[in-house]
N, C-alpha and C positions, 0 to 999 in steps of 0.2 A: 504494500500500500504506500503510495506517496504520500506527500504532503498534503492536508486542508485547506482548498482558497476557497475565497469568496469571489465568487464570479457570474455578475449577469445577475444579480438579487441569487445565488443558488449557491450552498456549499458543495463544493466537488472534490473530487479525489481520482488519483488512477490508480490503476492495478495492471499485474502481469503475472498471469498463471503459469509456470513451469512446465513441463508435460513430465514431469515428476508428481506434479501437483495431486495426490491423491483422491480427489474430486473428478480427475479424469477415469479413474479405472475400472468403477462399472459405468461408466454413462458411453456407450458405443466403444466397447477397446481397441477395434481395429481405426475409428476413425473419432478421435475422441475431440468433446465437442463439453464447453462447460455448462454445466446442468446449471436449469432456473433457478435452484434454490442457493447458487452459493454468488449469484445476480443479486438473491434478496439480503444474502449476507452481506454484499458490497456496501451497498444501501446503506444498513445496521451499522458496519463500521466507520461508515461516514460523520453519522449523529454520533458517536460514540469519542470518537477521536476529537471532531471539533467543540463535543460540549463536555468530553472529561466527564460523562453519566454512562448507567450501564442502559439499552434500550431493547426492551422488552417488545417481541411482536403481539398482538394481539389479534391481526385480523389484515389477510392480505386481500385486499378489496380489486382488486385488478392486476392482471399479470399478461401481459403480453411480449411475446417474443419474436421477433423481425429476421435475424442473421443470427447464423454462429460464432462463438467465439471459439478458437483455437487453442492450442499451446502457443505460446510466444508471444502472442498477441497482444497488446494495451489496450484495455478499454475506460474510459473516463465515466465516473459517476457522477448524474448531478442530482442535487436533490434540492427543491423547491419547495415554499410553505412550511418551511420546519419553524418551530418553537424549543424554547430551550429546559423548558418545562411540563410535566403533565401531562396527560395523554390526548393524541394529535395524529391526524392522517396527515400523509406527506406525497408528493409525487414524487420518482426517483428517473431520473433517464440515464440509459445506459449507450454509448455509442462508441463507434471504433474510430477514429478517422472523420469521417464525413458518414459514415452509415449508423444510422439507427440499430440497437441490435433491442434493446428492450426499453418497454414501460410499463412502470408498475406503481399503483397508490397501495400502502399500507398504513396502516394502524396502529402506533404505536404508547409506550410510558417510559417516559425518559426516567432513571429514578436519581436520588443522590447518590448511592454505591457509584464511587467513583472505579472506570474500567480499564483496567491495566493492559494496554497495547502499545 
């Protein structure tokens, strides 16, 4: 995970999965491709990282996925509508490059347990 900016009213972050990355190894082995739910993890360690809270999902209200991500690959997360408190739906956009790969609203509680990453 990189760094936390603030960009465009959105906190963002990148990431780059390894194809070590163990999240590849049941999702298609021969042609391995990152599963939606470590999409909704990106997400989560975005709130987490930039508010120093642990965030709890509680309800993922929308999940759509456009393109695959790779091994090697960087994808940037943005997340939009966050609060730094309390429980809060957010929108998260996922992209490579110029390609859309996912979007997704979830439902979250940020809590004070501060999260060690």
């Amino acid at each position: 995970m990189g760094d936390v900016k603030k960009q465009d009213g959105s906190i963002v972050s990148c990431f780059t999965f390894p194809e070590t990355f163990i999240g590849f190894t049941g999702h298609f082995p021969k042609h391995k491709i990152l599963p939606g739910v470590c999409q909704i993890q990106c997400a989560l360690a975005v709130l987490e990282r930039a508010f120093h809270k642990t965030a709890e999902l509680r309800e993922v209200s929308l999940a759509k996925y456009f393109a695959p991500v790779l091994p090697g690959e960087e994808i940037m997360c943005a997340c939009s509508d966050v609060f730094s408190s309390g429980e809060f739906t957010f929108k998260a956009v996922i992209t490579k490059g110029p390609v859309r790969v996912s979007e997704m609203k979830l439902r979250v509680t940020l809590s004070d347990t501060e999260k060690n990453r």
